[in-house]
C-alpha positions, 0 to 999 in steps of 0.5 A, spaced: 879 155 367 881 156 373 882 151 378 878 149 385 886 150 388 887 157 384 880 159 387 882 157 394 888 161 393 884 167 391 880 166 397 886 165 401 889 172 398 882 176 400 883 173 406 889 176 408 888 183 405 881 182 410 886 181 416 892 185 415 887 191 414 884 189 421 891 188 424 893 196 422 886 198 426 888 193 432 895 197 432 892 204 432 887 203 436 892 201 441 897 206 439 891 211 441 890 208 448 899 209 449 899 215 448 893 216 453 897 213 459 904 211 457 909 214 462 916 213 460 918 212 468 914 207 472 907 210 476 911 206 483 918 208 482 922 215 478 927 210 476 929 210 469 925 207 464 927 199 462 931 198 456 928 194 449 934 195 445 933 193 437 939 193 434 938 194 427 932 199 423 930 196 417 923 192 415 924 187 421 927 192 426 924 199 424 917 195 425 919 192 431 921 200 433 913 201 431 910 196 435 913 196 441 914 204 442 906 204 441 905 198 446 911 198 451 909 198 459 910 203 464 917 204 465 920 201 460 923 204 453 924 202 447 932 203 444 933 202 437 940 203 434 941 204 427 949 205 424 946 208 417 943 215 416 936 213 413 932 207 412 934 204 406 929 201 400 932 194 398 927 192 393 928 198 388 936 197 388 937 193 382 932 198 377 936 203 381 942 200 379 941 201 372 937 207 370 940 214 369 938 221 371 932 224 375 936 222 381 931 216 383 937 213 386 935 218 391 928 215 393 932 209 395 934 212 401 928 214 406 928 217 412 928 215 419 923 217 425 916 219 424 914 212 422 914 210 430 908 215 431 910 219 436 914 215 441 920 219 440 916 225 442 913 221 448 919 218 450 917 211 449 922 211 443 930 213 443 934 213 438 941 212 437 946 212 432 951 207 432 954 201 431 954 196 435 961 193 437 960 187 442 954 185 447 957 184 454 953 179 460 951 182 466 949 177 471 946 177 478 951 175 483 946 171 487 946 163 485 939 160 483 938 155 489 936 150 484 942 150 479 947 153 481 947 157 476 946 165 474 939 169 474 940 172 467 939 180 468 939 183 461 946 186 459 950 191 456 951 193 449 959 197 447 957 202 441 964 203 436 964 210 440 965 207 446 958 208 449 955 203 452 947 201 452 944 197 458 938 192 456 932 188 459 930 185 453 934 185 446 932 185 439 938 183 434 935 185 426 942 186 423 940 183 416 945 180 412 951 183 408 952 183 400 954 188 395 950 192 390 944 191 388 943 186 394 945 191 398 949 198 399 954 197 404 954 204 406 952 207 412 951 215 409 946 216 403 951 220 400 956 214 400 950 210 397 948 215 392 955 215 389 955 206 389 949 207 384 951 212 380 959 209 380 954 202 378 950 205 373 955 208 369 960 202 369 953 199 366 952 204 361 960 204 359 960 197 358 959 192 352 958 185 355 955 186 361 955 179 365 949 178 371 951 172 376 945 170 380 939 168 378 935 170 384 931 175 384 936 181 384 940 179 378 933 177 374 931 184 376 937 187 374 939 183 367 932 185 365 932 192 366 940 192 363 937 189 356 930 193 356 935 200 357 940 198 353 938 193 347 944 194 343 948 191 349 951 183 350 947 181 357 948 174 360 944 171 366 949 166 369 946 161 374 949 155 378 943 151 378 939 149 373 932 153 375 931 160 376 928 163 383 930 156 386 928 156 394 922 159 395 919 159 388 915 155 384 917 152 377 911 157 374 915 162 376 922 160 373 918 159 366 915 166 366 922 170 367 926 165 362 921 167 357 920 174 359 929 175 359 928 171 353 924 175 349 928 180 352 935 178 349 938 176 355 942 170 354 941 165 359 947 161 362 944 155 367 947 150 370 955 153 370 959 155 376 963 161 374 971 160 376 972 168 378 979 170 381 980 171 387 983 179 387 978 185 383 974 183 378 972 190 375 978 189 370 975 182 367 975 181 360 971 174 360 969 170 364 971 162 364 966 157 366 967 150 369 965 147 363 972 151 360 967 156 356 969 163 355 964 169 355 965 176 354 966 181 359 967 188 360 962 189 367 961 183 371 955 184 377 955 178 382 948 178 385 951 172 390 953 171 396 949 174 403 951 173 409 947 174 415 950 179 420 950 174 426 957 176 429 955 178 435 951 173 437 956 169 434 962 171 440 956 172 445 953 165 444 957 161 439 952 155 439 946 158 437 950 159 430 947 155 424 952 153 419 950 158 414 951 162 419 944 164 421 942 165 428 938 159 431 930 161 434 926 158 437 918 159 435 918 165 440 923 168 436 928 167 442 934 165 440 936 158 442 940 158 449 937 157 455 942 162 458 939 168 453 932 168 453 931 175 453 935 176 446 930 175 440 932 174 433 928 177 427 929 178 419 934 176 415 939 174 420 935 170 423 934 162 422 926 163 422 925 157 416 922 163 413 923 166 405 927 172 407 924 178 405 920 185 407 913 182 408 916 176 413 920 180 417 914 185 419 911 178 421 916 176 425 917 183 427 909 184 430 911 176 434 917 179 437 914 186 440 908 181 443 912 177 446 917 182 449 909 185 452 908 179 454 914 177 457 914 184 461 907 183 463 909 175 466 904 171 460 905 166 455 909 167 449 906 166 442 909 162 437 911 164 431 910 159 424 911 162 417 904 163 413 904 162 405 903 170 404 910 171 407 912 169 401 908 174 396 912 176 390 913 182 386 918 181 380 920 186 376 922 183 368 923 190 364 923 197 365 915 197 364 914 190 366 913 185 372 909 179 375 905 178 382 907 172 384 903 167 390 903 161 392 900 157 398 904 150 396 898 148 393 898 152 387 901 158 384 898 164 381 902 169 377 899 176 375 903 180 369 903 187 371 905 193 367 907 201 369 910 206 367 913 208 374 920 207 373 921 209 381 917 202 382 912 206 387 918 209 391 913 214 393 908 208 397 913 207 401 916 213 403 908 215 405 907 207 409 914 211 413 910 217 414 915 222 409 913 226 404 915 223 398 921 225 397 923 231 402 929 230 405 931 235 411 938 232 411 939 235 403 937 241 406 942 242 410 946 239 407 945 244 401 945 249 407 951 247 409 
């Protein structure tokens, strides 16, 4: 019988679905109207276009890139740079890791551009491939008569190719670095591809596989390694006494130790593992703290994401957290008075939000807001994280997975089965705007 808490929080999720279905009309409503009256010079003056430049095209950046190609002023651009060549689906990469043929490693990379609705055609949208190497000041040389100090006036971003980019208002969503299955780590598709398959077959090839890190890339990933290969030894090793530590709940800890367990997984808790520090593809065990020994012929480490914050770092090195993470004030403007036209969204950016897709579209639609608001002289919004943020979909087994909410209050897990080994890659190259699963650059690769 469920409880008054359970049926407010089923109340709180109908909620939700009601308000993210009328933010997705308000949206194109509005991109509706832009396209009717957008001029990427100002009416006033043929100057060129103010410069919005986003750093970074993942869920954080790339909706951010959406947002404001659609709503962007009169005389003002958006300029997003992106160093990898296709939008890369993280939620997919630890299955991706351990299943074999039908190319589904392909699926995890989606390509860029028609998700912007038509900015890039309009010109409200540019985009350009590169790597960010520094950000320059640019300050006015009038003192303020006030301080004594100088009016921030934007600045200039210094690409790996020696070109450089003038902003207005900077958006830095740069995620955060880790190896597979957390990350790829490589800017090509091709390259990525080759990280998958080199993965997949070091699990198929091995006889003791060892998952280090039990959030939930390493629970995903030790799942489906002993669902797919029941005769292999899987261990699970955890730091900590409880699984999906952070933002989860105690329910949720219970429900993966039990399904892992049913599984087979063995399930190492509360043990640090001593790794040597040079290559660890040629480990034979694995040495605990404890003095323990576990066989080892392939070890996967689900640990250790660093935020991306070195730019920020050297221009503004006091709105570094200890974690490394950027400090942002609730209008998401990074924390240092002299830089308040720089924001900071997604994963590497200190929100005290969980850190996955569904926070970073928040953070993404507060971000495009207020850089309108700012440009338009209005107060800005503040951004607070909600519960839903935290919605979960783990996956525990190839065939299996459970939907996870909570509210602080109460929690409610759903099991779910489906035969889509894919995971529903299909939904999110459509949410893109792509065909599933048409790519131009294999193409052209293939022509080539």
């Amino acid at each position: 019988m469920p409880t008054l808490s359970h049926l407010l929080l089923i109340g709180k999720v109908i909620s939700v679905i009601f308000s993210v279905s009328y933010t997705r009309l308000r949206l194109a409503l509005r991109s509706l109207t832009h396209r009717l009256t957008y001029h990427p010079s100002s009416p006033s003056s043929s100057s060129e276009p103010l410069n919005i430049v986003i750093i970074g095209a993942s869920f954080a950046g790339y909706h951010a890139a959406r947002c404001l190609a659609n709503s962007v002023p009169s005389g003002h651009r958006v300029v997003v740079v992106e160093r990898n060549s296709h939008f890369q689906f993280t939620w997919v990469f630890p299955r991706f890791c351990v299943i074999r043929g039908g190319g589904h490693e392909r699926k995890a990379f989606v390509p860029y551009g028609p998700y912007l609705g038509g900015g890039l055609e309009r010109g409200s949208c540019v985009w350009v491939r590169g790597s960010v190497e520094k950000i320059e000041e640019e300050k006015n040389d009038n003192q303020d008569d006030d301080d004594g100090k100088d009016e921030e006036k934007g600045g200039c971003l210094v690409l790996r190719s020696g070109e450089k980019i003038k902003y207005e208002y900077l958006v830095v969503a740069t995620g955060s670095a880790a190896e597979l299955p957390s990350r790829v780590g490589k800017e090509d598709k091709a390259d990525g591809i080759r990280l998958f398959r080199d993965m997949q077959d070091r699990i198929e090839a091995a006889k003791d596989v060892v998952v280090l890190g039990g959030g939930p890339a390493g629970v995903e990933l030790a799942a489906d390694a002993k669902a797919l290969y029941p005769g292999k030894n899987v261990t699970l090793l955890h730091s900590r006494t409880r699984l999906m530590n952070g933002s989860f709940g105690p329910k949720m800890h219970e429900v993966a130790v039990k399904e892992l367990e049913k599984l087979g997984v063995d399930l190492v808790l509360g043990e640090r593992a001593q790794l040597p520090a040079a290559d660890t593809e040629t480990l034979s065990e694995v040495v605990l703290d404890s003095g323990k020994r576990i066989p080892c012929d392939c070890l996967i480490k689900c640990i250790g994401q660093k935020p991306n914050s070195s730019l920020i770092a050297e221009l503004s090195p006091s709105s570094i957290t200890e974690s490394g993470h950027i400090k942002v004030l609730p209008t998401l403007q990074i924390a240092d008075e002299a830089h308040r036209n720089i924001y900071a969204i997604g994963d590497v950016a200190d929100t005290g939000s969980i850190k996955n897709g569904r926070a970073a579209i928040e953070q993404a639609q507060f971000v495009a807001e207020n850089i309108v608001r700012a440009i338009k002289g209005k107060k800005p919004l503040e951004y607070h994280p909600q519960w839903f943020e935290g919605f979960t979909e783990l996956t525990l087994g190839l065939d299996k997975s459970v939907m996870y909410f909570n509210d602080g209050s109460a929690e409610i897990i759903l099991p779910h089965r489906s035969k889509d080994v894919a995971l529903r890659s299909d939904q999110c190259w459509r949410l893109f705007g792509v065909k599933p699963f048409e790519d131009p650059s294999d193409l052209e690769a293939a022509k080539a």
